[in-house]
C-alpha distance (Angstrom), angle and dihedral (degrees) to the residues before:
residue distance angle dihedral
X1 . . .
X2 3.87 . .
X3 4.05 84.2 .
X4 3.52 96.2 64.2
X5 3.90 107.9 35.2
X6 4.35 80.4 47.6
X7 3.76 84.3 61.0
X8 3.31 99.6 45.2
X9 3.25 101.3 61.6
X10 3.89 93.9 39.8
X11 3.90 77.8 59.5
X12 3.93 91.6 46.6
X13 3.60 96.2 41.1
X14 4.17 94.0 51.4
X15 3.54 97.9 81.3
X16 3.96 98.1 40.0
X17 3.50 82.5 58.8
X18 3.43 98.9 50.3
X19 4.13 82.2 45.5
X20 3.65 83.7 55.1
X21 3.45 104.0 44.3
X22 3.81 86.6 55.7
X23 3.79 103.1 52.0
X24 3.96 88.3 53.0
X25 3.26 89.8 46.2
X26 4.06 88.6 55.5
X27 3.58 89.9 45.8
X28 3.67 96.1 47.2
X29 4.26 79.5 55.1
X30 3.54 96.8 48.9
X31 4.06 86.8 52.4
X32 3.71 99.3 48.7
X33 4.22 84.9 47.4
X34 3.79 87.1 50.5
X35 3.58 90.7 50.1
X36 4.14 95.2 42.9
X37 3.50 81.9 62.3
X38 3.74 110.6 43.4
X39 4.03 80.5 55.4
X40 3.93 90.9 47.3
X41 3.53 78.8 58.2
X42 3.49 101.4 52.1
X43 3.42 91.3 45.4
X44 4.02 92.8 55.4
X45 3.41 91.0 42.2
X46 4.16 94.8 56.2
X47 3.97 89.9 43.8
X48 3.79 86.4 54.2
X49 4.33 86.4 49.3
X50 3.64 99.7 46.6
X51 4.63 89.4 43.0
X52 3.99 80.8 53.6
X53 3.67 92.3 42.3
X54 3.68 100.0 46.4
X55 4.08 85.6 44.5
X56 4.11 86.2 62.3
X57 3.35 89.2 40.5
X58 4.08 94.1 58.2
X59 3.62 91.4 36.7
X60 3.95 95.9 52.8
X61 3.97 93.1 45.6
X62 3.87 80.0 59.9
């Protein structure tokens, strides 16, 4: 008795985990894309520092 009701919910619980396995992979995703672009950001945002440095930098050795 214990046999059967033990594999039927292995058998039931196979695709919920596959269901599972799935949305955390998605959210993993949408983490790593959230943190491609805070670092795209950075990125942009230290280009724009050192262009305004190196501008100060030109006009001070005026």
């Amino acid at each position: 008795m214990n046999n059967g009701t033990s594999e039927a919910l292995t058998t039931a619980r196979n695709p919920r985990t596959a269901a599972d396995d799935l949305d955390t992979l998605k959210r993993e995703l949408m983490k790593a894309e959230v943190c491609l672009a805070k670092a795209r950001a950075t990125v942009t945002g230290a280009e724009v520092d050192i262009k305004f440095l190196n501008a100060r930098l030109r006009a001070l050795a005026k």
